[in-house]
C-alpha angles and dihedrals in degrees: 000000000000123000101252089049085054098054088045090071093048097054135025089240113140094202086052094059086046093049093235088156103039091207132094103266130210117277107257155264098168107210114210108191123199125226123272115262082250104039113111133181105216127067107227087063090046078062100049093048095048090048089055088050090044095050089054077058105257127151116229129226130204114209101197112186074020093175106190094331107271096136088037097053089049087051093054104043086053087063106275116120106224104217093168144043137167132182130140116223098087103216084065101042085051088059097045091054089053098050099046141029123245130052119325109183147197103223138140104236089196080072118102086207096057096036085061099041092054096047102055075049095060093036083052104041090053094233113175099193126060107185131173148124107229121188115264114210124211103250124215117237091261090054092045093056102040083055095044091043090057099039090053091047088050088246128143121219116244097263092234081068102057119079093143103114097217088062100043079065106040072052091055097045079049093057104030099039099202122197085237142027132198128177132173132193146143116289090244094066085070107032101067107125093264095041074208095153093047090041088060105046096052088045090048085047099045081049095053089052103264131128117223143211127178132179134174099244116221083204079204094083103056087059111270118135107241144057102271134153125196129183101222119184123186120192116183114184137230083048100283120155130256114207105200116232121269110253121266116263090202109082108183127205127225081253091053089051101045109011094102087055111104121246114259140164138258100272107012119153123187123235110264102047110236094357091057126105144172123262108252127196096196150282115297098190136052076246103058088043089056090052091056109038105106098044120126111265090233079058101055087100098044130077111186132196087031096139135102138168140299123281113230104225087234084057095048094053087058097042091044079058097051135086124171095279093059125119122205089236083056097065118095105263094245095067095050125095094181136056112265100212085062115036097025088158099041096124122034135174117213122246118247097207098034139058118288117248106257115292104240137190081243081080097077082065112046123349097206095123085060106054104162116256096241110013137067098245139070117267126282116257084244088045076057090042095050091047082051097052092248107148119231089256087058108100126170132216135250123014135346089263090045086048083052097045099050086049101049083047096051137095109241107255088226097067086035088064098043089051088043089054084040101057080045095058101039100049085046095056092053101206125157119246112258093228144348124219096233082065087042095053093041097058102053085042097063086034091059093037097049086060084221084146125020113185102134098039102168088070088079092041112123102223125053094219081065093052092045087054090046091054107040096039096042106022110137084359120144110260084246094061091041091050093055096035094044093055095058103045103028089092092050086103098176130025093251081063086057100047082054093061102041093134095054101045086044081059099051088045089058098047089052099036098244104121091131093058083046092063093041096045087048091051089047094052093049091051086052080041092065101030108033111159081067087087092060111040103079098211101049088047090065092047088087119245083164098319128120116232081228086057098038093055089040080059097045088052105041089040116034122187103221145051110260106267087036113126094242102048116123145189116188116187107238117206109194127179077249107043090048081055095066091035091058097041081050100054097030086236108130089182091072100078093034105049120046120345091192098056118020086029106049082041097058096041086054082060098050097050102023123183109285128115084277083065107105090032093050093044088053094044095052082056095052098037083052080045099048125009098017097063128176079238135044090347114209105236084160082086108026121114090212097061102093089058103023113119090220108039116139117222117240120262120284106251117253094225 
């Protein structure tokens, strides 16, 4: 018997009989959960019940890919009126019904039928606010292109094409054109080398009149207890401004979050199934009193869903050895059941005094990485719920794993709730967004391709042998010493070109005191020598061979191998020190290039090249214009194209006369 059979005779889950999660579940209870007084199935009614809401004068609000409703329940709480909500995994569509009024569903949003269903829902119930965080699939080099290659030619894919959820959403903003858009995912979805997923949305929303802001989102610092980072983007349309919420000053423990739930065991299951709960004495933090304050008051003494699994007792003897400091190769080798120099963190216990580790959807398999501070267990499915910001009166349906597995998927209220103030705000104050990126993008663009200023000139070269020499010989080199140098080898097309004149480039490498960079660059050319179609196949040129990956990728952008619309062209985002320096000037965000260059920076350079036909010019223009006008030093804003909406441009002097 397998293990999810086994588990099928231990709980009434259907997903546990069909062996959805492959993995042994915890034993029940199975919560059924009732509809809400105001859920209704039919749609008419939906509409009648969002036109009395929107008569009292309430904005309403639409949760696409809602999951169990935690981005539906901060939005609300904010002030929105969620009148919709779609997902498509039903133990989750069956909490969120309990929890709001309107219309939760069980439809398949890659379906043409429902994208434009709900969207002729949303366009007739008024709603203000789309929110949603649909699933972003990783895309091949042929699919990148195809789409790259429409959207540049202003074209639409066929929908029976598209079963890519991203785009069944950018379809239904299409469609639908809410005031307001809000769409939340995880930071990965965005950061590929491309950012091709993240590039497109905001260029299909600028298009459709919206202007967009994005951030990678540390969730700590609005307040909820655990390292989680989140990609938002918010889109308002007809070009109005989202200022983004001002981070939270409360930043709650582990210990602030848990310590008023009672001690139980692995395993433990109250009396009463489903209906049973834990005896509870009362909230110790501002917190834990947040957490409670809408439960019923028959309920103060109860906590409910506080259960978790067994603990196996040669998991007890390892967790009886941890504190939060422990590391699984730490452990003595006759309490481990996996290999420790490959899962060294497979077990952690959470930190009293510090942020939980991200609450996954993992967690509906093995709760390892969530080994209670103080106890030998795992921790309860409502000790998940309070690190994820769920209230006490918050129940899910289904199982213990399919509980797990709707808290570890959610967005935590809390932020929910931040971003939901936020889009108010923001749509009641009525400003104009400062810039787009498409204006940006076009800009540099026209600026690099105009050759107004040439100081890297090897970025408009048309081979990528010649842009290899450029950069390894003249990097960092005067303007003096790239004028002369670059005259002389610029015409050296190939590295055979380069081997034949040996003599001259040894020469060069003597007057400007670069004799080491000509060595390097001479090996270099008689590697390509032996072994040409490297400079041409992307990802072997990034394999090394005496390239740099930064080089590589700076290659692969300025020459691209292909025709637009080819099935090899592309585009990497490069994030330079310098390139983050004009990013953050021209945001006015000095973090930028300070934090995370692989997330705030990459995000704000995106915004800064997009992905239109400008793209490649405006990319390399952003690197020469870091490299020439927009110095570490005494920057010449004079110049540069930027100036008249950089946050930190500096005026010209004032004349003498």
């Amino acid at each position: 018997m397998s293990p999810a059979e086994e588990s099928a005779q231990l709980t009434d889950d259907p997903a546990a009989k069909t062996g959805f999660y492959g993995v042994k579940l915890i034993r029940g209870p199975f919560v059924q959960l009732p509809p809400h007084p105001d859920a209704t199935d039919d749609a008419d009614e939906m509409l009648a019940f969002a036109a009395r809401a929107r008569a009292q004068g309430t904005r309403l609000a639409a949760d696409l890919f809602s999951g169990a409703g935690g981005l539906s329940l901060g939005l609300e709480t904010a002030g929105f009126q969620v009148v919709l909500a779609v997902d498509h995994y039903p133990e989750a569509v069956e909490t969120h019904r309990h929890h709001h009024p309107g219309l939760s569903v069980d439809w398949d949003l890659g379906d043409p039928d429902r994208i434009r269903q709900v969207s002729e829902l949303i366009r007739e119930a008024g709603v203000e606010l789309l929110a949603g965080g649909p699933p972003c699939q990783p895309f091949s080099k042929a699919g990148r292109s195809k789409i790259r290659h429409r959207v540049r030619s202003g074209l639409r894919d066929p929908y029976d094409e598209r079963r890519d959820l991203w785009r069944s959403y950018l379809e239904v903003i299409r469609l639908a054109r809410p005031p307001a858009v809000l769409m939340e995912n995880v930071p990965d979805m965005a950061l590929d080398k491309e950012m091709f997923i993240l590039r497109t949305m905001v260029h299909e929303l600028e298009a459709l009149g919206y202007a967009v802001e994005e951030r990678a989102v540390d969730t700590w610092r609005y307040g909820v207890p655990q390292f989680r980072q989140r990609l938002i983007l918010v889109a308002l349309r007809d070009g109005k401004e989202f200022q983004w919420p001002a981070e939270s000053s409360e930043r709650p423990t582990v210990w602030n979050a848990i310590s008023d739930l009672p001690a139980v065991e692995g395993g433990w299951r109250p009396e009463g199934g489903a209906e049973g709960w834990a005896d509870y004495a009362g909230p110790k933090t501002e917190y834990q009193r947040r957490m409670r304050r809408n439960v019923e008051s028959d309920d103060r003494a109860k906590v409910f869903d506080h259960i978790t699994r067994p603990v196996r007792e040669d998991d007890l003897k390892a967790f009886q050895l941890m504190d939060a400091n422990t590391r699984y190769s730490d452990l003595p080798a006759d309490v481990k059941r996996y290999r420790d120099d490959i899962f060294d963190d497979k077990y952690k216990r959470l930190d009293m005094h510090g942020l939980s580790r991200t609450i996954t959807a993992h967690i509906a398999k093995d709760g390892y990485w969530y080994i209670h501070p103080e106890q030998h267990r795992t921790i309860t499915v409502r000790e998940a719920a309070r690190l994820q910001t769920f209230p006490d009166d918050f129940r899910f349906a289904g199982p213990p794993s399919a509980a797990f597995r709707q808290i570890g998927n959610a967005v935590p209220p809390l932020l929910g709730e931040q971003l939901g103030d936020a889009i108010l705000e923001s749509l009641q104050a009525d400003r104009q967004a400062h810039v787009s990126t498409r204006e940006v993008a076009a800009t540099l663009a026209g600026w690099f391709d105009s050759g107004r200023v040439n100081g890297l000139p090897w970025l408009r070269t048309k081979t990528r042998w010649q842009l290899i020499q450029g950069e390894i010989l003249l990097d960092r080199a005067p303007y003096e010493v790239v004028r002369s140098v670059w005259h002389l080898v610029k015409e050296w097309t190939g590295p055979q070109d380069t081997l034949h004149n040996e003599e001259k480039l040894r020469l060069a490498g003597r007057f400007t005191d670069r004799a080491a960079r000509v060595d390097a660059l001479l090996e270099l050319a008689r590697h390509f020598v032996e072994q040409p179609d490297l400079l041409n196949d992307n990802e072997a040129l990034r394999r090394g061979h005496g390239v740099s990956e930064s080089l590589a990728d700076l290659a692969i952008l300025a020459v691209p191998t292909a025709r637009e619309g080819d099935d090899e062209s592309e585009e990497p985002v490069l994030v330079t020190k310098g390139v983050l320096r004009v990013a953050a000037r021209f945001s006015g965000k000095p973090a930028v290039d300070r934090r995370n260059r692989l997330t705030d920076g990459r995000l704000e350079v995106a915004r800064m090249i997009g992905i239109d036909t400008d793209a490649r010019s405006a990319h390399l223009g952003l690197i020469d214009l870091a490299n020439t006008l927009c110095r570490p030093q005494d920057p010449n804003c004079g110049e540069c194209p930027l100036a008249r909406k950089c946050a930190e441009a500096k005026p010209p002097p004032e004349p003498l006369f």
